[in-house]
C-alpha positions, 0 to 999 in steps of 0.5 A, a space after each residue: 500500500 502506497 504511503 502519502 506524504 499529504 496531512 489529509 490523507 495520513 488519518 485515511 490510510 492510518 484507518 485502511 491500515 489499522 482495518 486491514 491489520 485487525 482483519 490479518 488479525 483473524 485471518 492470517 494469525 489464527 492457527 499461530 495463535 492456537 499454538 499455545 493451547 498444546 505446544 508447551 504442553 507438548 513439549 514438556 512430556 519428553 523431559 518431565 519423565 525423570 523430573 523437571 528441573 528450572 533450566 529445562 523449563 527455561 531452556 523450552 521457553 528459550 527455545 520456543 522465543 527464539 525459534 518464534 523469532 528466527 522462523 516466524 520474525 526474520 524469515 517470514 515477516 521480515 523476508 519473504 512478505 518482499 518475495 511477493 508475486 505481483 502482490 500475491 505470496 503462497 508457494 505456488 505463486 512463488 514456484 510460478 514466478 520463478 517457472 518464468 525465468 527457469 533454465 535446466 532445472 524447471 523439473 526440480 522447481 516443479 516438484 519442490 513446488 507441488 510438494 510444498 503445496 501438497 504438505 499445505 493440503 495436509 497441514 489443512 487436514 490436521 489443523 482444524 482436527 488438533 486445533 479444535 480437539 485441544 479447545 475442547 479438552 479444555 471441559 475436562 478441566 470445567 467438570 471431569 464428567 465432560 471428559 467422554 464428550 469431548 470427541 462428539 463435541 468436536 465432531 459436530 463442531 467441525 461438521 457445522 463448520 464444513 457445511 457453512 462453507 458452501 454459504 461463504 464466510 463474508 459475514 462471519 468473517 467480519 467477527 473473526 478479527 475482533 474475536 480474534 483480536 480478543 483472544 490475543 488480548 486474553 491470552 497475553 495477559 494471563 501470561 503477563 500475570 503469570 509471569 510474577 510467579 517466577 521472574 527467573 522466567 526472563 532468562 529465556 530471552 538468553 539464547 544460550 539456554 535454548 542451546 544449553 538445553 538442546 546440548 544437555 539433553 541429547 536424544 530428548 532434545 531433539 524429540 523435545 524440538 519436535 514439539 517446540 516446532 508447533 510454536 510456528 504452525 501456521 506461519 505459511 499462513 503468512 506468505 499465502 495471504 499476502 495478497 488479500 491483506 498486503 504486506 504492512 498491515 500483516 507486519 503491523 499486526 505481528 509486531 504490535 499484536 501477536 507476536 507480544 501476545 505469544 511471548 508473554 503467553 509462553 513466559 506467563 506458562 514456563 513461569 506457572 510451571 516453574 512455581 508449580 510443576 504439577 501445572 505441566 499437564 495442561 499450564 495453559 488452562 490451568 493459568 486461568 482461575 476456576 471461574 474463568 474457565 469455561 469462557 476461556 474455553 469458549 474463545 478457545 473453541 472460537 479461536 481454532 474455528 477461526 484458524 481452522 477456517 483460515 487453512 481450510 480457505 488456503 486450501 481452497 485458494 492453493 487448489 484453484 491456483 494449482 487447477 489454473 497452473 495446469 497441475 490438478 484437472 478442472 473442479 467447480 469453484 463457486 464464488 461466495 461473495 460479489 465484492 471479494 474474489 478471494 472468497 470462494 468455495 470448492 465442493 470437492 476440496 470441502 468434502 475431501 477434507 471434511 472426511 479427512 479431518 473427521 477421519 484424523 478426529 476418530 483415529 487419534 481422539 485426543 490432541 495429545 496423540 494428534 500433536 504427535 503426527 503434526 509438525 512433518 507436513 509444516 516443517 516441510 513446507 517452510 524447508 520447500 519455501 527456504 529452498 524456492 526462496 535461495 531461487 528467488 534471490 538468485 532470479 529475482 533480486 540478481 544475488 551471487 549464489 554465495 551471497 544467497 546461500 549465505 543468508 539462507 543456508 543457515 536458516 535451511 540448516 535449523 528448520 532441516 534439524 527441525 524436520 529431522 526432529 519431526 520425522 522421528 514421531 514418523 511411527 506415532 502418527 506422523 507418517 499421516 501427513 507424510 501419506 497425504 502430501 505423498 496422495 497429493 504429489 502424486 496426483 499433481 504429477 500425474 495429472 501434468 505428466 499425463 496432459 504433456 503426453 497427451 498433448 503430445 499425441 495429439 500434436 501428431 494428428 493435428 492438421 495445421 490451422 493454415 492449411 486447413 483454412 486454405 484448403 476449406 475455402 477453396 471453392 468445390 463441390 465438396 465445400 461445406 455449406 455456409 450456415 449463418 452465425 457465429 461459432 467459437 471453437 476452444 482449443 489449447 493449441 492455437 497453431 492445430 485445428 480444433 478437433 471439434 471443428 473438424 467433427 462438425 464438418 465431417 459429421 454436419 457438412 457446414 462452416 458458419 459465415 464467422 468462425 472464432 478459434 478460442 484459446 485461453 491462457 493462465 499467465 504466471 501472474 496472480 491477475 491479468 489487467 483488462 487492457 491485456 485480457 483479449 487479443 485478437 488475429 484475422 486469419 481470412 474472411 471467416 476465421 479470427 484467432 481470439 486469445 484470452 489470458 487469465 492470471 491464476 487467481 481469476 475466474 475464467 469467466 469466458 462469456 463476460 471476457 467475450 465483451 471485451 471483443 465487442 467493445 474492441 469493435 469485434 461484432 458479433 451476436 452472442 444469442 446467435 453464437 454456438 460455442 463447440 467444445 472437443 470432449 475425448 474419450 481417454 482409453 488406456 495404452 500399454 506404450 503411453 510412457 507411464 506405468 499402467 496404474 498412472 495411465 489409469 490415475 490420470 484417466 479416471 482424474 480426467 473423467 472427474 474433471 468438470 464439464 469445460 462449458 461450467 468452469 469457462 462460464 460458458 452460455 450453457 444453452 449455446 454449447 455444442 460438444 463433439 467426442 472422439 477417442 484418444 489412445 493414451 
């Protein structure tokens, strides 16, 4: 956002700052602001067993300020909320940045990329499970009589908050600043208050204790590194939403809100367990006196439906930009408010994840056994961007290879001995997002592998536009007959003649007076301006090549970007336009180039894609579809 130096401006952009920071508040800082309910907690088992001493507990407070403030202050908020995509942050807006100016090694970023994006979808799938569990669990502390409804309490929870995603969260999303906002405040405090119960606390601002502790403790130590990595979750949160709050409103927020909020909540809770050791089984509840803590866990349940809802729309938002980057096949989206085109609903991806999320409460049943599968899938995820980033600065900002690799390497080295710590709890539940992230890749590979194959196929067969253009208006008597109107043939290949063109001659006899070869192109930028939306080429009397370009945040919305056309002086009538589209019957080939179970995976993800007239926004009573079957 633009600063102006005028005096009258300064009380307005101040405004649009403190609204946009508040509303980051909800959004962006929702699952980081959970953490706290369990990652102390979480952290103090695997010392507690022969005893805790006060340097241990000042060495997990050390730990989990420090590493609050290298990940989370340095990299993210500080660094890559600049390596921004035209505005938009997120590792695939990043990953197609940087495909722009790929060399040798487009292949390697492809994959770093969807495995980035894969272990997101998987971190979509646990947090709401663990967040909301650990809420919950909160009752057990009100009245232990509350102890076997937790589960079934947390279930209907999640599945009311599945099934409002379809009706949009424009309206409650306005509520989720201030409650979180709230949260913060509530939290901070009962740290702030805490913090009296034993001033030695204040050592953990020491950064050699967090490194005496991981030096004393050996094995334990890095298991323990495990849990005090939940203190982050969330911070990829950051980078994705960076183009719905823009970059000084999230950084004002971090710094004036949440990250003092964190640190005194975190101290407030080494502090109550220094003073009273028997708090180490929940200190973050046990901080609040007994009158306080049903509403307590009340604005808990509420702050982890609300990060829930901020990494369930991520997800949303990640799989539209991966459907539009050529990596997933076609899916409904459904846009739930008219002002703001980021709120928007995927069907598919909601009921994948309700089922996962319902699957991941029943499996495990408490956020202490789930704790232990969280933490693979984000650390992976921060180790993927650390990576994506070293290209970035080569790339983007011109820097040497030493110089990057100076700044990044050693930053690469911490969340890489964090990923290690996390993959030892692989046996207890953490292979889960392991085997999600590794479904995902899969299909992501999949479906690009099996779309450049059959690109390539049908290539071979492809007759040449301009020479099928000349040869059709050549005059004879087995032209085909001039029928009135307009057609618009789609096609992803504007050098081939469409095969739907080609059907409708054969099977039809006729060529309307006016003919439009559409292609439509996701650009590797997040939007595309309406100056560059259109373009169009006269190739004869009859035929126009049309191009639309979309960028990978946008509907491509065909029947509203036809207009653009017609003001360009492109005359046409659209209640007297067929659009034709080519739909191929894939049938499995034993010499396709992929294994049979992948030549089957890529068929089937074909087959459920949504019908094109849908996702282009096609005039649904004007679409005229011609099959034929392709070997793959």
């Amino acid at each position: 956002m633009t600063q102006s130096h005028a005096p009258s401006h300064e009380p307005k952009d101040l405004r649009r700052l403190l609204i946009l920071g508040l509303g980051s508040i909800g959004v962006v800082y929702g699952d980081i602001g959970t953490s706290p309910l369990y990652a102390f907690r979480e952290a103090l088992r695997p010392v507690s067993h022969d005893g805790l001493t006060d340097v241990e507990i000042i060495g997990l407070i050390s730990l989990m300020i420090w590493t609050l403030t290298i990940i989370v202050t340095i990299k993210y908020v500080l660094f890559l909320l600049r390596a921004d995509n035209q505005g938009e942050g997120g590792t695939l807006s990043l990953l197609a940045l940087l495909m722009k100016s790929a060399n040798g090694h487009a292949s390697i970023l492809f994959f770093m990329g969807i495995a980035g994006a894969a272990l997101f979808i998987g971190d979509a799938m646990i947090t709401p499970a663990l967040s909301v569990l650990s809420a919950v669990e909160g009752l057990k502390l009100v009245t232990p009589a509350l102890s076997e409804y937790v589960v079934p309490i947390a279930v209907v929870i999640l599945l009311m908050l599945f099934a409002v995603q379809s009706k949009g969260t424009a309206a409650v999303s306005n509520f989720f600043g201030p409650i979180t906002l709230v949260w913060f405040l509530v939290m901070g405090g009962i740290g702030l208050v805490h913090i009296a119960d034993d001033m030695a606390i204040f050592k953990a601002f020491n950064p050699y204790y967090a490194v005496s502790f991981m030096l004393t403790e050996g094995y334990v130590g890095i298991i323990v590194l495990g849990a005090v990595f939940l203190t982050v979750t969330g911070a990829e949160a950051l980078y994705a939403d960076l183009g719905h709050f823009g970059r000084r409103p999230i950084q004002w927020a971090w710094f004036l809100i949440v990250f003092p909020a964190l640190t005194l909540n975190y101290l407030g809770q080494g502090a109550f367990v220094l003073r009273n050791p028997e708090a180490m089984s929940d200190p973050f509840f046990l901080m609040f006196p007994k009158w306080a803590l049903l509403p307590v866990v009340i604005l808990a349940t509420a702050a982890t439906i609300i990060a829930s809802q901020a990494v369930i729309t991520g997800a949303f938002s990640l799989t539209r930009q991966a459907i539009h980057l050529g990596f997933l096949p076609r899916m409904a989206i459904f846009h739930t408010s008219e002002t703001h085109t980021g709120q928007i609903y995927l069907p598919n991806v909601n009921t994948l994840l309700m089922f996962g999320v319902m699957a991941l409460v029943f499996v495990f049943g408490s956020s202490e056994s789930l704790a232990t599968a969280y933490g693979i899938s984000v650390t992976g995820a921060m180790v993927v961007t650390t990576v994506l980033s070293f290209e970035f600065l080569r790339m983007r900002w011109n820097w040497s290879a030493l110089a990057a690799a100076a700044v990044l390497v050693p930053l690469f080295a911490l969340e890489f001995i964090f990923l290690g710590a996390n993959m030892l709890k692989v046996h207890d539940g953490g292979y889960v997002p392991v085997l999600i992230a590794a479904t995902f890749i899969i299909i992501m590979w999949t479906w690009r592998r099996g779309t450049e194959i059959l690109h390539a196929k049908t290539r071979h067969i492809d007759i040449p536009l301009a020479s099928f253009i000349k040869s059709i208006e050549r005059k004879s008597e087995h032209a085909p007959v001039a029928v009135p109107g307009t057609a618009v043939f789609l096609t992803s290949d504007p050098e081939s003649t469409p095969a739907a063109l080609l059907h409708n001659i054969k099977h039809n006899h006729v060529l309307h007076n006016q003919n439009f070869i559409l292609t439509i192109r996701t650009a590797n930028t997040p939007k595309v301006p309406k100056s560059e939306r259109v373009s169009m080429q006269p190739l004869s009397d009859r035929f126009t090549l049309l191009e639309m370009r979309f960028g990978f945040m946008e509907t491509q919305n065909v029947s509203q970007a036809l207009g653009l056309f017609r003001k360009s002086g492109l005359k046409f009538d659209i209640m007297s336009t067929s659009f034709y589209l080519g739909r191929r019957k894939l049938v499995p080939d034993a010499e396709s180039g992929m294994p049979h179970w992948q030549d089957r995976l890529f068929i089937a993800l074909a087959n459920a894609a949504i019908d094109p007239s849908d996702y282009f926004r096609l005039p649904t009573n004007r679409v005229v579809e011609l099959g034929s079957h392709v070997i793959i």
